[in-house]
C-alpha positions in Angstrom: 8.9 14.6 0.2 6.3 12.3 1.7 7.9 9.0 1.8 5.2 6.7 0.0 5.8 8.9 -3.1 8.3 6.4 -4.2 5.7 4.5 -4.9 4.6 7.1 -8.2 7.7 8.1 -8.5 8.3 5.6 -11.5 4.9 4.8 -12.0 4.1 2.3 -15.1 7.6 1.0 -14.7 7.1 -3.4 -14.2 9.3 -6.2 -15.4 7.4 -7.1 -18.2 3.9 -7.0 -20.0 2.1 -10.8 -17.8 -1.0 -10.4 -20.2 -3.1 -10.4 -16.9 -6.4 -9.6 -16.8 -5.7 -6.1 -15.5 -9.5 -5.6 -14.5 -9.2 -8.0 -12.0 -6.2 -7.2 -10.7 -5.9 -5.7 -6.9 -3.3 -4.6 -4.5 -2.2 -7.2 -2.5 0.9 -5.6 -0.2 3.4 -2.8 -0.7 6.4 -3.1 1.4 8.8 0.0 0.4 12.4 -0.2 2.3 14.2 3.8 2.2 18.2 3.8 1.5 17.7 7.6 2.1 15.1 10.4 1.8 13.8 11.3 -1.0 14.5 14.3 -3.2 12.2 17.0 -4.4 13.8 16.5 -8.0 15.9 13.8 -9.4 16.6 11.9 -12.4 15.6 8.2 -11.7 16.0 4.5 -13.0 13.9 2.2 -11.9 14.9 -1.4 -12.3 11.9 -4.1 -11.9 12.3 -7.8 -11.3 9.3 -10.7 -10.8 10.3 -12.7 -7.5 7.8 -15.1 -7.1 4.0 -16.1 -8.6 1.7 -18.1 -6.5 -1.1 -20.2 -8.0 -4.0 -20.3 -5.9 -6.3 -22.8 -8.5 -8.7 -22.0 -11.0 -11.5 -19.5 -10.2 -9.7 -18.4 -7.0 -6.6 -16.0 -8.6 -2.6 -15.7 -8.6 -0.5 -13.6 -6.7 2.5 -12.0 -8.2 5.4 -10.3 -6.0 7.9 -8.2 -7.9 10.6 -6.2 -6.5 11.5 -2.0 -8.3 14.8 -0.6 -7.0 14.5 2.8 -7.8 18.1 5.1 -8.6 19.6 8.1 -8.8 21.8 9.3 -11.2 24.4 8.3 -9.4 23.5 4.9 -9.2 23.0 4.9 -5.6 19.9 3.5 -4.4 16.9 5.6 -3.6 14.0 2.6 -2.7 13.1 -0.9 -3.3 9.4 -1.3 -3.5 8.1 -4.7 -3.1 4.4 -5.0 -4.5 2.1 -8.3 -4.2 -0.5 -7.7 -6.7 -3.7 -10.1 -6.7 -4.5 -11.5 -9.8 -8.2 -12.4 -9.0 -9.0 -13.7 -12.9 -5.5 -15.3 -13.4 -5.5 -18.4 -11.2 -5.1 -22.4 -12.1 -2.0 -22.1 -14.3 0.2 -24.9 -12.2 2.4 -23.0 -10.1 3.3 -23.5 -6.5 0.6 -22.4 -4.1 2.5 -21.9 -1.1 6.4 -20.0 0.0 5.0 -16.5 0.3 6.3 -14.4 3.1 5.0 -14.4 6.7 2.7 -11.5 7.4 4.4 -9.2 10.0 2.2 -9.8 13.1 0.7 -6.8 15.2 0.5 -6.7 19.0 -2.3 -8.1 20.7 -2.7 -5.8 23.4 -4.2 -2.6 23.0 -3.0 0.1 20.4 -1.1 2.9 22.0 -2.6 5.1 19.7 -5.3 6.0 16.9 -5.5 8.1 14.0 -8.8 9.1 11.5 -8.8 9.8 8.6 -12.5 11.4 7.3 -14.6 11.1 4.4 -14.4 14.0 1.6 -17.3 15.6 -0.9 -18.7 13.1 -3.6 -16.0 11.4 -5.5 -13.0 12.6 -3.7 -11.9 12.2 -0.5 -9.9 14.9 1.5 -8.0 13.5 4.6 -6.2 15.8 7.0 -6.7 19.5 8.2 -7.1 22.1 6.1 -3.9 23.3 5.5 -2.7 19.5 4.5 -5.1 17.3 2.0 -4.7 14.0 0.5 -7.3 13.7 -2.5 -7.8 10.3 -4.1 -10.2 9.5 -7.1 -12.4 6.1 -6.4 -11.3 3.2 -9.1 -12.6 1.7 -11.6 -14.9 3.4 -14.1 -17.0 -0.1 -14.2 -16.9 -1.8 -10.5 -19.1 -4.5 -11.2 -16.8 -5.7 -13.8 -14.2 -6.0 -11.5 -16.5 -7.8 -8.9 -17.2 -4.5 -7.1 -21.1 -2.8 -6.0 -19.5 0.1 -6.4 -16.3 2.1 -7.0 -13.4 1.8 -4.7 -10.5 3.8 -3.7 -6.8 3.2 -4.9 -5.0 0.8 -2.6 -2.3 2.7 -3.1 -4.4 5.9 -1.8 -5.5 3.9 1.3 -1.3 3.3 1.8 -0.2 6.6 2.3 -3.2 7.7 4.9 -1.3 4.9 7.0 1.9 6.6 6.0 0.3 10.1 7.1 -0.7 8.8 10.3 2.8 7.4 11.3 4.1 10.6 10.5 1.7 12.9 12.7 1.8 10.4 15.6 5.2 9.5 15.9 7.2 11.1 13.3 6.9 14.3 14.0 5.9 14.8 10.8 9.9 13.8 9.8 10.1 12.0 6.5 13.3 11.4 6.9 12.6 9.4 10.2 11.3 6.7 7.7 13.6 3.4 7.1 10.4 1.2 5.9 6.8 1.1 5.7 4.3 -1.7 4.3 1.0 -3.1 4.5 -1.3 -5.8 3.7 -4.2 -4.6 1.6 -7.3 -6.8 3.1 -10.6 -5.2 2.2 -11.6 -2.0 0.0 -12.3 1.5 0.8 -15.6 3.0 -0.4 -16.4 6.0 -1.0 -17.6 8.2 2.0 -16.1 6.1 4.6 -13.9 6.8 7.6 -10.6 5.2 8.0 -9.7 5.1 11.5 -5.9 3.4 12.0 -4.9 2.0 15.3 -1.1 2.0 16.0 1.5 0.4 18.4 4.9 1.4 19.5 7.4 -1.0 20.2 11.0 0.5 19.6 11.2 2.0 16.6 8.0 -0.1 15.2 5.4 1.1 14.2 2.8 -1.8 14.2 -0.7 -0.7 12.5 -3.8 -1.9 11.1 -6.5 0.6 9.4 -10.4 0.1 9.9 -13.9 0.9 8.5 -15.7 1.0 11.9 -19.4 1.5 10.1 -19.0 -1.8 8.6 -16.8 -4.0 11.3 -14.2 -4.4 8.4 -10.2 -4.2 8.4 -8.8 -2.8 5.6 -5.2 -2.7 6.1 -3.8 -5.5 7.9 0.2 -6.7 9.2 0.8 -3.0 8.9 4.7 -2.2 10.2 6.8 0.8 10.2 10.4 1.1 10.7 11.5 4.4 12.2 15.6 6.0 12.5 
């Protein structure tokens, strides 16, 4: 099981209905920690909880961190995602502005090593050889009412092309191998573009960041993986 699927596994499960304005709502971070690998099958809980919400003032949005531990039927621990969603039309409510976590900093010395990730047909995009596809659909129906020229891809999609390219440069394609994995979410993915992720090794820590070379633009930033 690829390890980023924990975070579908319980998709639609949240701690509560925040009567955001969900079309202005963006991925902020994912940062999933593994207890152990996951199954093909299981019957799972998934218990969510909101840890903090961050004001940034009228017009400029609110950020929202909430934690899912995800369970098997045992009770024993599967995951715990922690998600930082950007609430770009929910700003200027009078909460605190500042305590959110430190951004894991990447090396500033040149990446050991680099993985693309290459544009599919129209709509969808295929990433990987032939024999092993990722296919993501481009979000939202409407862009420009989300702010948007045009539509962009799932954050979440973006997230597991860093996850496949710690696992097929030093993972040895082992999901097991996985202990964490998050990223920052700093720019969107268009459709057609490359994705080209640059990587460092330091122990067993994966350090990343993922770029749109055509247009000079990070898209994943404070990228870390945490290998066993």
């Amino acid at each position: 099981m690829v390890p980023t699927f924990a975070s579908v596994a319980a998709w639609g499960a949240g701690p509560g209905e925040m009567n955001l304005n969900r079309v202005m709502v963006v991925d902020g971070e994912r940062d999933i920690t593994f207890h152990k690998p996951l199954p093909s099958a299981a019957h799972i809980t998934a218990d969510s909880t909101v840890l903090d919400v961050f004001d940034k003032g009228k017009d400029k949005g609110a950020v929202i961190r909430h934690q899912t531990v995800l369970k098997d039927e045992k009770g024993e621990k599967l995951a715990t995602l922690v998600a930082s969603r950007f609430a770009r039309g929910d700003g200027g409510f009078g909460g605190p502005s500042e305590g959110q976590p430190e951004p894991h900093k990447v090396p500033t010395r040149a990446p050991t090593r680099s993985s693309t990730s290459r544009r599919g047909r129209i709509r969808r995009w295929s990433i990987g050889s032939a024999a092993t596809a990722i296919r993501c659909t481009p979000i939202p129906n409407s862009p420009r009412s989300a702010g948007f020229p045009k539509p962009i891809l799932h954050g979440m999609c973006t997230y597991g092309i860093t996850c496949r390219g710690v696992l097929q440069t030093y993972a040895d394609y082992d999901p097991s191998a996985f202990r964490q994995h998050a990223a920052r979410f700093s720019s969107p993915v268009y459709p057609g573009e490359t994705v080209t992720m640059e990587l460092w090794k330091d122990g067993n820590v994966i350090s990343f960041e993922a770029k749109v070379k055509a247009r000079n633009v990070t898209v994943i930033k404070s990228g870390k993986t945490v290998l066993g």
